[in-house]
C-alpha positions as CSV (number, residue, x, y, z in Angstrom):
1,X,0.0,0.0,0.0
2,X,1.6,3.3,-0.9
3,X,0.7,6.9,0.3
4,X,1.0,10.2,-1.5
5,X,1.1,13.7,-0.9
6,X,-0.9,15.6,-3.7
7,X,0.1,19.2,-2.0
8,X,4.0,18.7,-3.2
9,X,3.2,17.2,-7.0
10,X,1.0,20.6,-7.6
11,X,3.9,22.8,-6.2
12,X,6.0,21.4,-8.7
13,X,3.9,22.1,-11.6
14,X,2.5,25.6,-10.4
15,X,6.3,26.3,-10.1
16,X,7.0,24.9,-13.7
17,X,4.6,27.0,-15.2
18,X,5.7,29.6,-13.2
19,X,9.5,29.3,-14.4
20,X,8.1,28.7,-17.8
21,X,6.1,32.0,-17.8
22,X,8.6,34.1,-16.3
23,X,11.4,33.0,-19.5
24,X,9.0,33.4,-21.5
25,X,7.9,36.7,-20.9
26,X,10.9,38.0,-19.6
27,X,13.4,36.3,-22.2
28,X,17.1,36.4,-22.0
29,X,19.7,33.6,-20.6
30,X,19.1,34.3,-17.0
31,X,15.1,33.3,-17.4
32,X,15.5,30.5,-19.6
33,X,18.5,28.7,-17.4
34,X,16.3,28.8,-14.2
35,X,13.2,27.2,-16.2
36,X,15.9,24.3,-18.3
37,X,17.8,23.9,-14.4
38,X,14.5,23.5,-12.7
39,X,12.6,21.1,-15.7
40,X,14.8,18.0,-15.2
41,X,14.1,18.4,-10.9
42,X,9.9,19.2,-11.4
43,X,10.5,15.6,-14.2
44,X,12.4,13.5,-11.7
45,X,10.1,15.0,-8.7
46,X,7.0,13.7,-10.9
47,X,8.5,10.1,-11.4
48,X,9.5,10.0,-7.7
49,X,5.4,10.6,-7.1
50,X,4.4,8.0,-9.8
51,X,7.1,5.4,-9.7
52,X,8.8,6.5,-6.6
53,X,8.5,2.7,-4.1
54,X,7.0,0.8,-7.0
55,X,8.6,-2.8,-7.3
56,X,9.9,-2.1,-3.9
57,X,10.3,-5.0,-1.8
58,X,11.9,-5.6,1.7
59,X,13.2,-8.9,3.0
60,X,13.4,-9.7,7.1
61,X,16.2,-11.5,8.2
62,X,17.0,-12.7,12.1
63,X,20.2,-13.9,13.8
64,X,18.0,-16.8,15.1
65,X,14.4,-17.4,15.1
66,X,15.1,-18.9,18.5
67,X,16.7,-17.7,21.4
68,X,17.1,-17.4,25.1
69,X,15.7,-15.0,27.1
70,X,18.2,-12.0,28.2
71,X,20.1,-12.5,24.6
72,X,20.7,-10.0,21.9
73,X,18.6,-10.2,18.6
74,X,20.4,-8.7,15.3
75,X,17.6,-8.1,12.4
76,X,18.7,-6.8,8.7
77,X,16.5,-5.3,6.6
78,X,17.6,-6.1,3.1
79,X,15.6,-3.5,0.7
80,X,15.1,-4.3,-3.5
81,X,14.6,-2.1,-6.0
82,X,14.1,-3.9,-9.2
83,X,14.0,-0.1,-11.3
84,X,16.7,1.9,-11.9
85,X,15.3,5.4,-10.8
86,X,17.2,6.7,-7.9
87,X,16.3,7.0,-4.5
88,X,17.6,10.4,-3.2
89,X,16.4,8.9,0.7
90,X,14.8,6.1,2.3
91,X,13.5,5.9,5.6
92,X,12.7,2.5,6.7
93,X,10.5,1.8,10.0
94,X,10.2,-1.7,11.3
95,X,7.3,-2.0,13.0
96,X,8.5,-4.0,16.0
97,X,6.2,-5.6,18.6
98,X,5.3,-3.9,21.5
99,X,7.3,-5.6,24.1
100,X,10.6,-5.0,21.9
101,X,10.1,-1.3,21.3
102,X,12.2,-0.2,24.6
103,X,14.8,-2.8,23.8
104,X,15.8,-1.0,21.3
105,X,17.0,3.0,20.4
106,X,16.7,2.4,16.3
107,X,12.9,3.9,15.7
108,X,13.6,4.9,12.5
109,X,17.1,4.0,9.9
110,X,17.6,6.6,7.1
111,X,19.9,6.0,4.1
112,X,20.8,7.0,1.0
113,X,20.8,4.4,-1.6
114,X,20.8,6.3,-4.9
115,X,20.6,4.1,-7.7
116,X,21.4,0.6,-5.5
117,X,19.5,-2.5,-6.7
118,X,20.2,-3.8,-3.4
119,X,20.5,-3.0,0.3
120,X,21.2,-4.4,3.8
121,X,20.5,-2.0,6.9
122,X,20.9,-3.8,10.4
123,X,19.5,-3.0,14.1
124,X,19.5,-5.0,17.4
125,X,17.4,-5.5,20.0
126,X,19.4,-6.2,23.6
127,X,17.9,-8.4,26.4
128,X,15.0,-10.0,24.7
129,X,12.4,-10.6,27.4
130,X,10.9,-14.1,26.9
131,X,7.7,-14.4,24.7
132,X,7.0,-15.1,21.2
133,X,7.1,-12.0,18.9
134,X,5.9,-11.9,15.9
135,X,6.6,-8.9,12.9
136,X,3.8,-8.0,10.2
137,X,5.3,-5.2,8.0
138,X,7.8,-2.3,7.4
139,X,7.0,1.2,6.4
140,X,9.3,3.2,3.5
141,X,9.8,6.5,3.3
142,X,11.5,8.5,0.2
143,X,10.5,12.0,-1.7
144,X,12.6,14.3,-3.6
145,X,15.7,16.3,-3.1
146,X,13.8,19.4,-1.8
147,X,10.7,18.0,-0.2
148,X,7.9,18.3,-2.3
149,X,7.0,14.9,-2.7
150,X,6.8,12.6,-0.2
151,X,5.9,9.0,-0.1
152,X,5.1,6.3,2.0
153,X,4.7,2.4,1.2
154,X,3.8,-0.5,3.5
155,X,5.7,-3.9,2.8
156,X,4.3,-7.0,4.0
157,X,7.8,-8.5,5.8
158,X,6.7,-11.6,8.6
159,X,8.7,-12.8,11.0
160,X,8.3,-14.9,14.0
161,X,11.0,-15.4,16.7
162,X,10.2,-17.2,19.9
163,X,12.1,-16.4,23.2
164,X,12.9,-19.5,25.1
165,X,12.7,-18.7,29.1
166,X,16.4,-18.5,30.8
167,X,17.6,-21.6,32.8
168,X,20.3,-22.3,34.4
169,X,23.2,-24.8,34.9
170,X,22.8,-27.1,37.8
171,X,24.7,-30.0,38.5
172,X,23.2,-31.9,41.0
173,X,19.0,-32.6,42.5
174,X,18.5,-35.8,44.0
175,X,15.4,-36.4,42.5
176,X,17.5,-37.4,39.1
177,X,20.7,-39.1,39.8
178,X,22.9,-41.4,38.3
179,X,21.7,-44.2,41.1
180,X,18.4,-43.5,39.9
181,X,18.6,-46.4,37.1
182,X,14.2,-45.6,36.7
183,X,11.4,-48.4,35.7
184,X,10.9,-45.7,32.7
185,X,13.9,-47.1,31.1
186,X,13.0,-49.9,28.6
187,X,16.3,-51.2,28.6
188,X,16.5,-51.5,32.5
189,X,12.8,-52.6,33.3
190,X,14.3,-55.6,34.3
191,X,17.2,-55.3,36.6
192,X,14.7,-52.6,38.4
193,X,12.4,-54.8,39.0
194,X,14.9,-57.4,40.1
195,X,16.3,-54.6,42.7
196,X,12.1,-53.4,43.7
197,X,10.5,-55.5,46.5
198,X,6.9,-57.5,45.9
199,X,4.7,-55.8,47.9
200,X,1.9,-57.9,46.7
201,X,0.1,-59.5,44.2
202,X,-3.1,-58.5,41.5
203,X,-4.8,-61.1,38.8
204,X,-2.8,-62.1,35.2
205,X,-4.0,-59.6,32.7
206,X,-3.1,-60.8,29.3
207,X,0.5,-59.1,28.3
208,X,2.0,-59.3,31.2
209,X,5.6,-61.3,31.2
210,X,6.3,-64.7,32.4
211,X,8.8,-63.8,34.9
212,X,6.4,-61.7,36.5
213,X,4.0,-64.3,37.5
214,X,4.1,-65.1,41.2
215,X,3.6,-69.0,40.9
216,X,3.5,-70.0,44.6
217,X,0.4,-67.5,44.7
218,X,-1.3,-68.7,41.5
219,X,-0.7,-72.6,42.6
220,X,-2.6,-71.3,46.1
221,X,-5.5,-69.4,44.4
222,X,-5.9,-71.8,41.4
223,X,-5.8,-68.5,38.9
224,X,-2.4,-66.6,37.3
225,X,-1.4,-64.2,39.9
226,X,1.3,-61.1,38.8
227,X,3.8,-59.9,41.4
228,X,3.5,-56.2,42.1
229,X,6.6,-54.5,43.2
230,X,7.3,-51.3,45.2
231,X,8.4,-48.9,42.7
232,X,11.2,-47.2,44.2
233,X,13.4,-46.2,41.6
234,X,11.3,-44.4,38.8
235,X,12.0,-41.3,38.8
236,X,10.1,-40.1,36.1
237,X,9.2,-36.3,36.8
238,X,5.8,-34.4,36.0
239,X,6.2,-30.8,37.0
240,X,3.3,-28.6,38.6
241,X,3.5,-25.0,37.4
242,X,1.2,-22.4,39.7
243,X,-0.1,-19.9,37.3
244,X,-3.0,-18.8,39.5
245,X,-3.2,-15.2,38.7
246,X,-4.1,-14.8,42.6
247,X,-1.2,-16.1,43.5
248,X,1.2,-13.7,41.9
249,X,-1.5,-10.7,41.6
250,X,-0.3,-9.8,37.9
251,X,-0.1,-11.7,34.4
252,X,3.4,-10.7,34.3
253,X,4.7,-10.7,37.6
254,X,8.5,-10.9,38.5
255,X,8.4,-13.7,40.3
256,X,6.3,-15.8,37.5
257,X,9.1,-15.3,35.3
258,X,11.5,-17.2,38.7
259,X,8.8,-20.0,38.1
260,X,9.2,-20.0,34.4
261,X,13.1,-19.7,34.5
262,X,13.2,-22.5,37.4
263,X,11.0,-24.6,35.3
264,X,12.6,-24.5,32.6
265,X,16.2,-25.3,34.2
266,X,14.7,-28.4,35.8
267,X,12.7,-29.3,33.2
268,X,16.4,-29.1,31.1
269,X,18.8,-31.1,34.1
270,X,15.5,-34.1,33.6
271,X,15.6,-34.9,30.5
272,X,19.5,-33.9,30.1
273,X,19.7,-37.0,32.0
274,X,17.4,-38.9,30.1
275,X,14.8,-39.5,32.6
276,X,11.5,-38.9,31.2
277,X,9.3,-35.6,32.0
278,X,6.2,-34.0,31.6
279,X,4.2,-30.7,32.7
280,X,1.2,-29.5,34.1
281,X,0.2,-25.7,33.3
282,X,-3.4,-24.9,34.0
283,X,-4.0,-20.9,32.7
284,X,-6.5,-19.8,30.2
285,X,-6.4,-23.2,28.3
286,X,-5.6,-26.6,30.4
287,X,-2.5,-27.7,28.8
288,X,-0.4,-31.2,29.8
289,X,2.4,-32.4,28.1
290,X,2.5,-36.3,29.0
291,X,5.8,-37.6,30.7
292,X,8.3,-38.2,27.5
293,X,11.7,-38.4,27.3
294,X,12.8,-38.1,23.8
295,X,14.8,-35.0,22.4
296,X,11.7,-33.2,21.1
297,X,10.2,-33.4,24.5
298,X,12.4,-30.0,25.6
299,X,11.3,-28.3,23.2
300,X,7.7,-28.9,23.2
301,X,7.8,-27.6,27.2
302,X,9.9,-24.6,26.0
303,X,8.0,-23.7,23.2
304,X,5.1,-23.9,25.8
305,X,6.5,-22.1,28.8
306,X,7.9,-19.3,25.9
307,X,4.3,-17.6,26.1
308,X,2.1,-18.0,28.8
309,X,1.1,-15.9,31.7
310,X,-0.2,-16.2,34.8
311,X,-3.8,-15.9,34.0
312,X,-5.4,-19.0,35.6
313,X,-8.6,-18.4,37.5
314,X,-8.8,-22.1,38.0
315,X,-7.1,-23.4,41.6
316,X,-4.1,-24.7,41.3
317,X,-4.7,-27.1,44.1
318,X,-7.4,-28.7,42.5
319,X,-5.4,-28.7,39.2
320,X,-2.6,-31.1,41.2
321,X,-5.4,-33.5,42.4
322,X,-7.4,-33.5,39.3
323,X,-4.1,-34.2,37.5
324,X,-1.8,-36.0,39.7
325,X,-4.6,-39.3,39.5
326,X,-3.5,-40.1,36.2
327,X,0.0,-39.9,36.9
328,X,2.1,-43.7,36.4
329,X,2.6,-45.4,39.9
330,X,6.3,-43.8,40.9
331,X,6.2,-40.8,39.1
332,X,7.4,-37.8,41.3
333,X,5.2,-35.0,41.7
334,X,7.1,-31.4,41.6
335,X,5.2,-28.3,42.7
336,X,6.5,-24.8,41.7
337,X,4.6,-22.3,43.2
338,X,5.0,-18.9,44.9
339,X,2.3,-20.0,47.9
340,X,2.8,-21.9,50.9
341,X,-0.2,-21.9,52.9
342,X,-2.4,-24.1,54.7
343,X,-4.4,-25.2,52.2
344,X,-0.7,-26.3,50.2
345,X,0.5,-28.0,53.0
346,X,-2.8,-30.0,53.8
347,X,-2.3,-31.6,49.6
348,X,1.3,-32.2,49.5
349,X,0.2,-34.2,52.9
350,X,-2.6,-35.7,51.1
351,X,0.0,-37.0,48.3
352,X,2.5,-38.1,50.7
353,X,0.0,-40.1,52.8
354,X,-0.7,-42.0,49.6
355,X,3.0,-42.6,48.9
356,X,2.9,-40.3,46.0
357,X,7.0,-38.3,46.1
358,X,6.3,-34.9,46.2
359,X,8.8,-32.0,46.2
360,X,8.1,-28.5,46.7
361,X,10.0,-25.6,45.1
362,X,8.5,-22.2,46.8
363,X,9.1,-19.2,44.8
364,X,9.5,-17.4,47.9
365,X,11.1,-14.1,46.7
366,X,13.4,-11.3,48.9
367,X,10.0,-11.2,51.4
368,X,10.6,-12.1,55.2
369,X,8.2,-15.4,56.1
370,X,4.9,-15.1,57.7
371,X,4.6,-17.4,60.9
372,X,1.5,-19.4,58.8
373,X,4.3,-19.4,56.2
374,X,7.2,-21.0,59.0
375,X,3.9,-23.0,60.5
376,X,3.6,-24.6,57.2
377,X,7.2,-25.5,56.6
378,X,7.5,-27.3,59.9
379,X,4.5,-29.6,59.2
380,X,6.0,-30.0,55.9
381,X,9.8,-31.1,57.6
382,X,7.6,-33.9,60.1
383,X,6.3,-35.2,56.8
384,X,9.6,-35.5,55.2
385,X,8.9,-33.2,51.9
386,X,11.4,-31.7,50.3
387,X,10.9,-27.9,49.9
388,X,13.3,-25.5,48.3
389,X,12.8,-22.3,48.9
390,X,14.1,-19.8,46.0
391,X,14.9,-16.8,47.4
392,X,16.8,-15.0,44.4
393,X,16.2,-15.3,40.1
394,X,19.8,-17.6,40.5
395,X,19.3,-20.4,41.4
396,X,21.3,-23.1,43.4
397,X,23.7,-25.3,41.4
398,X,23.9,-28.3,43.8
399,X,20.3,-28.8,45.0
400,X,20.0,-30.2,48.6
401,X,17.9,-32.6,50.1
402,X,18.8,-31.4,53.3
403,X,15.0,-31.5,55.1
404,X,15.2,-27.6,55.3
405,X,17.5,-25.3,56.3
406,X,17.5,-24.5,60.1
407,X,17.5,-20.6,59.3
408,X,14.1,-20.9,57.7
409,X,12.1,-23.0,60.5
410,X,13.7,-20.9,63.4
């Protein structure tokens, strides 16, 4: 789409007629110089109206369509201009999204290209907040050499770039260990199950192996009986993530973005350790990405956790129990949430009375602790839950088991 100003065009032809008039009236060299100097400026001011952005095209180019939160983005603008007729001045505006505007000081590039085919102007955009961004179009601006004409084009130019959250490095959470050998592994469903002790027995169901088969039982009860065994080594993690809007106050709150980054990191250390992982995030739309453990599983959470908010007006709460039902027997249950109240303590109870690992990351922030708050974390030491509190957006590279740390509960 291209815009023109019709005030300039008839300035240059009243002035042509006027410098026409005036030599021809007047006569003499001086008269007729100004009107033949000023003729070729009015006939390359009238093409610049007519002709002045057409054929013009602009390509978007990024550094990366995917980055990290915090990282710098460099974007080149690479301008064509299939017809030879010079461009005294062009103006290009990239119309960023919102969130990037302030990351940026380049509103506006001007250069001169003249009679260039071809282009490349560049700008960057510093600590890229996480999100997924998306561009729709540039805006070009070019007129004549005294500013009669002016004209503006629109050029459809879409990009997208998603903004993974930041994580971190850490090299160490009990939860996934080396020890931790994990039923979820195919290839050691075996010696797991060798190293698990039967806790019981349940009827044959048709699949189940023959080495599985507990035959003193089935000789007793006249029927196939299965030996069940006490999963103690999966450690297979489904993550919780509290995006109660309640419980931060505001969609964009800076401690959502700890729960996001903290996410992400252990969501990263899992599967970097090829134990298989899922996630739980309740907002706007109910989303759960079932326990996996193969390569594209990081990026599916990432690509999730790149956009959302904290906009859930469902509980979270009732979002762990309505989930955590469905969950494989042995799977550990992570909560990442910025509330530690009665209410939380009364269900991480509730899951570990039904043997159900549960570990609790509070966002807790730079706040000092209510005494509900140091109530809550001494009920939660009796019951042997882990908690870890994060007090600061970097996080602890050796994550501790250690019940809880006496500073907290005194």
């Amino acid at each position: 789409m291209s815009l023109r100003s019709s005030t300039g065009l008839f300035t240059i032809l009243v002035l042509l007629l006027v410098t026409y008039a005036f030599a021809k009236f007047q006569g003499g060299f001086i008269s007729w110089f100004i009107f033949y100097t000023y003729a070729p400026v009015a006939f390359l001011a009238v093409l610049q109206y007519f002709f002045g952005l057409s054929g013009v095209t602009v390509e978007r180019e990024v550094s990366r369509e995917r980055c990290v939160a915090g990282e710098a983005l460099q974007v080149s603008l690479i301008v064509h201009n299939p017809y030879r007729l010079p461009l005294v001045y062009l103006v290009l505006a990239d119309h960023l999204p919102a969130q990037l505007k302030a990351r940026t000081s380049v509103k506006e590039i001007m250069v001169f290209p003249w009679f260039k085919r071809m282009f490349k102007v560049t700008y960057r955009i510093d600590e890229l907040p996480r999100g997924r961004y998306q561009w729709q179009r540039v805006e070009l601006k070019t007129g004549d050499w005294f500013g009669f004409v002016k004209c503006t084009k629109q050029v459809e130019a879409r990009q997208t770039v998603v903004v993974y959250p930041r994580y971190q490095e850490i090299f160490s959470w009990p939860v996934v260990n080396d020890r931790n050998t994990g039923l979820g592994r195919a290839r050691h469903v075996k010696k797991s199950e060798e190293m698990a002790s039967v806790i019981g027995t349940r009827e044959y169901v048709p699949g189940d192996r023959l080495a599985r088969i507990h035959w003193k039982a089935s000789a007793k009860s006249g029927g196939l009986k299965t030996k069940e065994f006490e999963h103690k080594l999966r450690r297979d993690v489904m993550l919780f993530l509290d995006r109660e809007k309640q419980a931060y106050g505001d969609e964009e709150h800076p401690l959502f973005e700890w729960a996001i980054s903290l996410t992400a990191t252990l969501v990263r250390y899992t599967l970097k350790h090829h134990f298989a992982c899922g996630l739980v995030s309740y907002g706007k739309t109910q989303t759960v990405l079932p326990l996996e453990r193969a390569g594209e599983q990081l990026y599916r959470i990432f690509d999730h956790l790149a956009h959302i908010k904290a906009d859930a007006a469902y509980p979270f709460i009732k979002t762990v129990l309505r989930e955590v039902a469905h969950l494989p027997q042995g799977t550990t249950v992570v909560i990442v949430s910025p509330v530690l109240n009665k209410k939380m303590t009364m269900m991480l109870a509730d899951l570990a009375y039904r043997k159900i690992q549960a570990e609790f990351f509070w966002i807790k922030g730079g706040r000092e602790m209510t005494s509900a708050e140091k109530d809550a974390l001494s009920v939660l030491n009796r019951e042997g839950i882990p908690v870890y509190p994060i007090t600061s957006p970097l996080f602890p590279s050796h994550l501790s088991r250690s019940e809880l740390n006496a500073s907290l509960v005194q």
